[in-house]
C-alpha positions as CSV (number, residue, x, y, z in Angstrom):
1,X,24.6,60.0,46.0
2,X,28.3,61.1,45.4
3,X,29.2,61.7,42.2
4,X,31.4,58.8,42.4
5,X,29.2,56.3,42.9
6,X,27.4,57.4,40.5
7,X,30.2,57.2,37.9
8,X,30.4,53.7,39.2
9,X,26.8,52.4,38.5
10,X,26.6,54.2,35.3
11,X,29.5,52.5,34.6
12,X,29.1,48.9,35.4
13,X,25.4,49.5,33.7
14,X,27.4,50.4,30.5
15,X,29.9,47.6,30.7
16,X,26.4,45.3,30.9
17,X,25.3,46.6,27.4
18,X,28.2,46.2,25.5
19,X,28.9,42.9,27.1
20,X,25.3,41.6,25.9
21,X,25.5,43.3,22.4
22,X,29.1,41.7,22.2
23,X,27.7,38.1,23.3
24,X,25.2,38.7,20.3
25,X,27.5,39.4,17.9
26,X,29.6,36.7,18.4
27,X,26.9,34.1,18.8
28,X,25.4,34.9,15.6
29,X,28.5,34.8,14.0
30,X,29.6,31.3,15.2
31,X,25.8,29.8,15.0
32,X,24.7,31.5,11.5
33,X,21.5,30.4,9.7
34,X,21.6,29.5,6.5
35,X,18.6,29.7,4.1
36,X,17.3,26.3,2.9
37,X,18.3,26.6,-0.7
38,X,14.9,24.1,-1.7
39,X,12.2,24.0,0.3
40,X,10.9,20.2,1.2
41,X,13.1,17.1,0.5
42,X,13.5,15.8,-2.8
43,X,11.7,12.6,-3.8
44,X,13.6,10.7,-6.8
45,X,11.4,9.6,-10.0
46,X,12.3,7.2,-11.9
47,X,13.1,8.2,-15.4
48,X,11.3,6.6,-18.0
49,X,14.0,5.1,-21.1
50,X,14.5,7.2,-23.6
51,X,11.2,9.9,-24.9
52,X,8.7,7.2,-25.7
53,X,9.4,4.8,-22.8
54,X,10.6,1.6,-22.9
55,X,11.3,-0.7,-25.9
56,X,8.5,-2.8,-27.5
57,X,8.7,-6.1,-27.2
58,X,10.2,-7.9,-30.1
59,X,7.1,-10.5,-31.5
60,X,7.6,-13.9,-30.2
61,X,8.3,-16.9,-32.5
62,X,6.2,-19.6,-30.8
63,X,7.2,-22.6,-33.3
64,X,11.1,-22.1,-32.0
65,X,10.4,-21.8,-28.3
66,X,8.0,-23.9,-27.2
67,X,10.0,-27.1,-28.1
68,X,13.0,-25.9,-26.2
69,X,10.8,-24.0,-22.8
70,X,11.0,-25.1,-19.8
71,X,7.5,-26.8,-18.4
72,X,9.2,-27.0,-14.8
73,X,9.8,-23.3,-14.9
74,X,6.2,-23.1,-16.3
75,X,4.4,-25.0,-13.8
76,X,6.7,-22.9,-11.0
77,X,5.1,-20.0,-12.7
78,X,1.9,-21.2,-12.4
79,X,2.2,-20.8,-8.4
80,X,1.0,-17.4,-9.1
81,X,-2.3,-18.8,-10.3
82,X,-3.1,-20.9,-7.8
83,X,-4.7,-18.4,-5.6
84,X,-7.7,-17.8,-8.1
85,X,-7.4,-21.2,-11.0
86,X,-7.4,-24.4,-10.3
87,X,-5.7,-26.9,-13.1
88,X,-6.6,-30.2,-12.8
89,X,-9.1,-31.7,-14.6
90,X,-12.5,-31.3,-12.8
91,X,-11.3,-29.0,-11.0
92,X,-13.6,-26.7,-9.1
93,X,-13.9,-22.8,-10.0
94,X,-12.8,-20.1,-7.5
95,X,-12.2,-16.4,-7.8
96,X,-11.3,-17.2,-11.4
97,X,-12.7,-20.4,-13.7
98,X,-10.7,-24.0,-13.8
99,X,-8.1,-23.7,-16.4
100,X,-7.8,-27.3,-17.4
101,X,-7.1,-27.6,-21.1
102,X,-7.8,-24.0,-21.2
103,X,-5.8,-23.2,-24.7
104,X,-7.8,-23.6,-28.5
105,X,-10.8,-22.9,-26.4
106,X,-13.1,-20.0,-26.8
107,X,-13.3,-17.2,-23.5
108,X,-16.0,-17.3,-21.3
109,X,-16.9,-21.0,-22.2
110,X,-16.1,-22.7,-18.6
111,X,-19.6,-24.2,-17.4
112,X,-20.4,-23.0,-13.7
113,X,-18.1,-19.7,-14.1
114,X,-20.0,-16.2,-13.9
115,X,-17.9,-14.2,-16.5
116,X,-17.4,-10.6,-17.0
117,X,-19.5,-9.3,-20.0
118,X,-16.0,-8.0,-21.8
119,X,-14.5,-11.9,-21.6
120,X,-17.9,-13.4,-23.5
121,X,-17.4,-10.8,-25.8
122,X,-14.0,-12.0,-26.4
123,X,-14.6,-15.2,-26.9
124,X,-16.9,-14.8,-30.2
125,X,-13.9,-13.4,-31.8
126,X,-11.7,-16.4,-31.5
127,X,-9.7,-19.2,-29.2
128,X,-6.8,-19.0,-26.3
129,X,-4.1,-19.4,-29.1
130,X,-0.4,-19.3,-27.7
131,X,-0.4,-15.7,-28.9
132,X,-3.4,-14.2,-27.6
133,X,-3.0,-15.9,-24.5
134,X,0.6,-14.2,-23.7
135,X,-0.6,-11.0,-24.9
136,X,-3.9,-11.3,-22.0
137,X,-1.4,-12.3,-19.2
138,X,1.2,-9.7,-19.8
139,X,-1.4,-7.0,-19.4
140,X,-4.7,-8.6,-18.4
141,X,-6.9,-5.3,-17.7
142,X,-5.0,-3.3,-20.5
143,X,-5.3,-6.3,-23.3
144,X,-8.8,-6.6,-22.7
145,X,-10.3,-3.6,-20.4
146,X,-13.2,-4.9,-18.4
147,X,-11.8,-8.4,-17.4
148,X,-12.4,-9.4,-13.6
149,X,-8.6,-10.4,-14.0
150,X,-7.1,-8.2,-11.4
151,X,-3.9,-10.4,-11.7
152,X,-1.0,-7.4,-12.5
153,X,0.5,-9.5,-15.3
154,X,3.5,-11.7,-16.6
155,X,5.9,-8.9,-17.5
156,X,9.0,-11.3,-18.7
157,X,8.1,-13.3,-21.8
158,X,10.5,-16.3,-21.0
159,X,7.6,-16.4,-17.5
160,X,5.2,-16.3,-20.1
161,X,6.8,-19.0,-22.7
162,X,7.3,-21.5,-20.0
163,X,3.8,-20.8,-18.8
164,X,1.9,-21.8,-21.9
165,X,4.6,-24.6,-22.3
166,X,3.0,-26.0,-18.8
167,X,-0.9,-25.2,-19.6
168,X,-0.6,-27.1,-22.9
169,X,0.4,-30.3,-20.8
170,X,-3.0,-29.6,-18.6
171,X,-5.6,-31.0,-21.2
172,X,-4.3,-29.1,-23.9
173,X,-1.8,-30.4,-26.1
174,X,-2.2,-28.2,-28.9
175,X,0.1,-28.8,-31.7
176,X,3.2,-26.3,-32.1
177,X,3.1,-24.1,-34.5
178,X,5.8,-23.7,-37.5
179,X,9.1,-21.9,-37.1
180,X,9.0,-18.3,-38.6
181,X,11.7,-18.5,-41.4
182,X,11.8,-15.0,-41.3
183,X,12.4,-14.9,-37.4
184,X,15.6,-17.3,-38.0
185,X,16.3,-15.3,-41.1
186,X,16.5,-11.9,-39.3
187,X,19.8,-13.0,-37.4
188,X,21.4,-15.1,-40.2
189,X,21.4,-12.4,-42.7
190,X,22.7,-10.1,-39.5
191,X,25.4,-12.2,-39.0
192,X,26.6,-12.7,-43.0
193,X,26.7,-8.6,-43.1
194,X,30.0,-8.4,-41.8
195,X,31.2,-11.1,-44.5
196,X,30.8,-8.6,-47.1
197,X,33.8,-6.3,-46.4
198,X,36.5,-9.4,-45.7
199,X,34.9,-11.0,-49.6
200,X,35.8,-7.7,-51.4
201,X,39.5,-7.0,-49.7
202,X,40.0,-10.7,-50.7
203,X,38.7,-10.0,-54.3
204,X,40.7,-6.9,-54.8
205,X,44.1,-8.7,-54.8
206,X,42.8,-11.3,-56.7
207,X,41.9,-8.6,-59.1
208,X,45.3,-6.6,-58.5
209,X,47.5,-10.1,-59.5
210,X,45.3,-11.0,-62.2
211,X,46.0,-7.6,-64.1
212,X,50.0,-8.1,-65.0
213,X,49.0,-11.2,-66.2
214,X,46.1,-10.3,-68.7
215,X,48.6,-7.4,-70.2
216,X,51.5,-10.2,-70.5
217,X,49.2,-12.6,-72.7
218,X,48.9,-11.2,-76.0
219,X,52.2,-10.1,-76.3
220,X,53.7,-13.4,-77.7
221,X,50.9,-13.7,-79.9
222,X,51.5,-10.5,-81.7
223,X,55.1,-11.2,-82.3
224,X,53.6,-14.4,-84.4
């Protein structure tokens, strides 16, 4: 082989590597990788209000809103029952016991109905009052642990109101309760706290035009 081929293949051979070490310098540049900053995906969480979760529940004055609930809204409410409770009077049992005239009765009293130990128990410490029955169906398993009640719970007590409103008319008919004065009072006395500023910037110009006058009295006198 001449020298001058040689030259040539050597050549083209180098011309071939820095062709390919070009090409991967340039494609790494325009395709670059970039490390995932977090591993994953996020999933988003709810954040619960404030440290200690949400609000309690302010106590519910049954003697104010049982005359004014809405039994229609209470009986579509009930529509959520249906599946397990019957109403009617006679009615049969199913997953749960017939509820007909269910409230001032004791628990666990429904002939024909195999109850859970933990609802018998209940019922030797009192009735279905409009109290203790919202607290059971806002949070049947966590008001009284051991309940068959798998039923997740009436979260909104204006669901609940009209509710009982509706099972009081099914064989019920327990008498409302009084108003709590100090339910209605609460607001009232919220709503006079503002009055209190406006009553002393009306009684300090009173006070200011009453002044001249009390100096201008005895003067007459005490030229007699």
């Amino acid at each position: 082989m001449s020298d001058l081929t040689f030259n040539k293949v050597a050549g083209a051979v180098l011309a071939t590597g820095l062709a390919i070490v070009g090409l991967r310098e340039i494609s790494s540049g325009v395709f670059a990788q970039h490390a995932v900053e977090k591993p994953g995906y996020a999933i988003e969480v709810a954040e619960e209000a404030g440290a200690g979760g949400a609000a309690a529940e302010a106590p519910i004055d049954w003697g104010t809103v049982l005359p004014i609930a809405d039994v229609k809204a209470g009986e579509a409410v009930f529509a959520k029952c249906k599946s397990c409770h019957t109403i009617e009077a006679g009615g049969a049992n199913g997953t749960g016991p017939n509820l007909h005239g269910i409230l001032g009765k004791k628990s666990g009293q429904h002939a024909g109905f195999a109850y859970s130990p933990a609802m018998i128990e209940h019922g030797t410490h009192g009735v279905w009052t409009f109290e203790e029955t919202s607290e059971f169906l806002k949070a049947p398993q966590k008001h009284l642990s051991g309940t068959k009640m798998t039923f997740v719970g009436l979260k909104k007590a204006e669901d609940r109101i009209n509710l009982l409103a509706y099972l009081n008319t099914q064989g019920s008919n327990l008498p409302f309760p009084a108003p709590n004065p100090a339910a209605a009072a609460a607001p009232a006395a919220e709503g006079a706290a503002p009055a209190t500023p406006a009553a002393d910037a009306a009684a300090a110009p009173a006070a200011a035009g009453a002044a001249p006058t009390a100096a201008a009295t005895p003067a007459p006198a005490a030229a007699h």
